[in-house]
C-alpha positions in Angstrom: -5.7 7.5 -6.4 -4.5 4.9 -4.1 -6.1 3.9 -0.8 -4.1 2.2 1.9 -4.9 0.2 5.0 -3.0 -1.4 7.7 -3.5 -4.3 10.0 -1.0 -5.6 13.0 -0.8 -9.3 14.4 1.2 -9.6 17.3 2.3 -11.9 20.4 3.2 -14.6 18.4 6.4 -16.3 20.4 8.7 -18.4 18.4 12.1 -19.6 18.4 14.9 -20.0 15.8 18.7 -20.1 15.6 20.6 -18.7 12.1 23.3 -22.0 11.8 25.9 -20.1 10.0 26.3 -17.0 12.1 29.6 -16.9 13.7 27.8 -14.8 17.4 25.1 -15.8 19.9 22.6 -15.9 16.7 23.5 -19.4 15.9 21.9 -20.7 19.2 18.1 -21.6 19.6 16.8 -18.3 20.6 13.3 -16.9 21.1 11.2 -13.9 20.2 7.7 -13.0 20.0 6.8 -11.3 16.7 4.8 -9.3 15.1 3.5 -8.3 11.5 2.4 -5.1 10.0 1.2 -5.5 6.7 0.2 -2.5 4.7 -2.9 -3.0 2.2 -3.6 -1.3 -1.1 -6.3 -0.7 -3.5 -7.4 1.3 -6.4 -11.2 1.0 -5.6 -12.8 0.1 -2.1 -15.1 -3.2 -1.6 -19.0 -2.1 -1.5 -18.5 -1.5 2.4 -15.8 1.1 1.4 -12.8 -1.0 3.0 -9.2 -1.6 1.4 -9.4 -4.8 3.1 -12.2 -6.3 5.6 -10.3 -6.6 8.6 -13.0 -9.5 9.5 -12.2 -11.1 6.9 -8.9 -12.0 7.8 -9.2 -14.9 9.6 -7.5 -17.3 7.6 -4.3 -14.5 7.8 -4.6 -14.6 11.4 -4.7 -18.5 11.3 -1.8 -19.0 9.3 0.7 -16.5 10.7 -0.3 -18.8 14.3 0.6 -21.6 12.3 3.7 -21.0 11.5 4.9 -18.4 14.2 2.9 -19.4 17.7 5.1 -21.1 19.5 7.0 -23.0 16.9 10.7 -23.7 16.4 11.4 -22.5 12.9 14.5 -24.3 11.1 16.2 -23.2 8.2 15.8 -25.6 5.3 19.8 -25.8 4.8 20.4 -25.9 8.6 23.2 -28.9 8.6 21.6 -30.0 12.0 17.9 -30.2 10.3 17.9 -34.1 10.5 18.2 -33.2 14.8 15.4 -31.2 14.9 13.1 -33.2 12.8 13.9 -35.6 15.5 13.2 -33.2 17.9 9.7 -33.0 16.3 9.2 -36.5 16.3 9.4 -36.7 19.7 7.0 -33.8 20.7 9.7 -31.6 22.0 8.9 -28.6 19.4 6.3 -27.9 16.8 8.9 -27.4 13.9 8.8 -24.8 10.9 11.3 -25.5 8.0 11.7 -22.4 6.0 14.3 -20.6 3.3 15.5 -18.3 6.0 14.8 -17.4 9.9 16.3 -13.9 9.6 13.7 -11.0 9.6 14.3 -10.3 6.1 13.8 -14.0 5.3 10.7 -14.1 7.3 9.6 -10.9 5.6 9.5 -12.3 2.3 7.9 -15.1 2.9 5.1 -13.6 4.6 4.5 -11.3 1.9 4.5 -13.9 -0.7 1.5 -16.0 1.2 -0.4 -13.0 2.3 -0.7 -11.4 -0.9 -1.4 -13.7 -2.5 -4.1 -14.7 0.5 -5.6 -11.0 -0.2 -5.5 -11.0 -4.0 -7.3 -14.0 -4.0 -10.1 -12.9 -1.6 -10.6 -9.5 -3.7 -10.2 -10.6 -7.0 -7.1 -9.0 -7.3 -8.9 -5.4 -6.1 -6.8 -5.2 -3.2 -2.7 -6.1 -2.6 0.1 -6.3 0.0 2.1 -2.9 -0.6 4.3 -3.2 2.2 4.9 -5.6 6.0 6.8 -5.0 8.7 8.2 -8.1 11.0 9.3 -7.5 14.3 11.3 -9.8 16.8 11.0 -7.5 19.1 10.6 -3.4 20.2 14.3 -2.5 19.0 14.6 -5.0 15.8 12.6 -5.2 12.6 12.8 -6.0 9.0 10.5 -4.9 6.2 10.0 -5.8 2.7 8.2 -3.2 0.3 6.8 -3.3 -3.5 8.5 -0.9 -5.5 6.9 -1.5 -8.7 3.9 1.2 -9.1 2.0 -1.2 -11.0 1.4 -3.4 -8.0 -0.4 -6.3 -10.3 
């Protein structure tokens, strides 16, 4: 048997531009997003939760961190040198990551956060699935495939 939760974060408003994309995409743009993330576990805690929602605090924290009003850069952006200087000047709060696109942003939230979750249940509980939106019409998701889920 396999249990599942799920717990949303939203409102987080951030900015980003994709350098090599030939349209409008390559220009500083902004979007508030949100997360979905989808929780699995073979056994419930002793309060008969996948996850404590309480308990994510430090989730909450970090997806602020990097998404709440920040300007996030890829790390092969040619202009990167710019907007560290940008940075250093207090005119954005700058996130240098593999990749700004949904899918991009996808992955690398469901890297951290599982491994956020696995930690805090000994390995009970697991991301199965997350949902990123930049906004109502346009979303990415990223799912585990293998049934093993360790």
């Amino acid at each position: 048997m396999r249990y599942r939760s799920t717990k949303t974060f939203t409102n987080l408003p951030c900015a980003h531009r994709l350098h090599s994309h030939p349209g409008h995409c390559r220009f500083v743009h902004g979007y508030s997003r949100s997360f979905k993330f989808y929780f699995e576990a073979s056994e419930l805690d002793e309060h008969n939760f996948v996850v404590d929602f309480a308990a994510l605090k430090d989730v909450r924290q970090w997806l602020e961190h990097m998404y709440d009003h920040t300007l996030l850069i890829g790390e092969h952006d040619p202009e990167l040198a710019f907007f560290r200087e940008m940075e250093a000047r207090k005119l954005c709060d700058l996130r240098v990551v593999p990749s700004v696109t949904m899918e991009g942003t996808a992955a690398l939230v469901f890297e951290h956060v599982d491994a956020l979750i696995r930690d805090k249940t000994n390995g009970r509980a697991w991301v199965a699935k997350v949902e990123v939106h930049e906004n109502d019409k346009n979303s990415a998701e990223l799912e585990r495939i293998d049934d093993r889920a360790q």
